[in-house]
N, C-alpha and C positions, 0 to 999 in steps of 0.2 A: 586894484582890478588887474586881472593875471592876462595876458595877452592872448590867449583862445575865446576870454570871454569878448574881448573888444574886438576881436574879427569879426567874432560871430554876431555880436548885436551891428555893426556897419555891416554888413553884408545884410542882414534883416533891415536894415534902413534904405541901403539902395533897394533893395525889391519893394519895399512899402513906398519909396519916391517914384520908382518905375511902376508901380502900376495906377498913383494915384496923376500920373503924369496920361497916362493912357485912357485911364476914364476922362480926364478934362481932355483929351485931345478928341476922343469920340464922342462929346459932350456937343463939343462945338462943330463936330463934325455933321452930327443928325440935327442941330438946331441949322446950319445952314445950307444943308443939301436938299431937304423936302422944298425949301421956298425955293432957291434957286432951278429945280428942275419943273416948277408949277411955272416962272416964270417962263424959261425955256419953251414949256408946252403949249402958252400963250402966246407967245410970239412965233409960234411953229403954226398957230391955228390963225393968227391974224391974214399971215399971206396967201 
């Protein structure tokens, strides 16, 4: 393996780990923003 091709398949790896790092990060981002902000608005309606 010649060394342009092994840049270039790591550098295609970090972009494929950076973005599947971004979906799981917005993953867990929309799984617990909708409940925490329904909570919020319950406790804002109780007082």
């Amino acid at each position: 393996m010649n060394p342009s091709t092994f840049i270039g398949s790591s550098i295609f790896l970090y972009i494929l780990a950076f973005i599947v790092v971004m979906v799981v990060a917005g993953y867990f981002t929309y799984r617990i923003s909708p409940s925490g902000k329904k909570r919020r608005e319950e406790r804002n309606e109780r007082r």
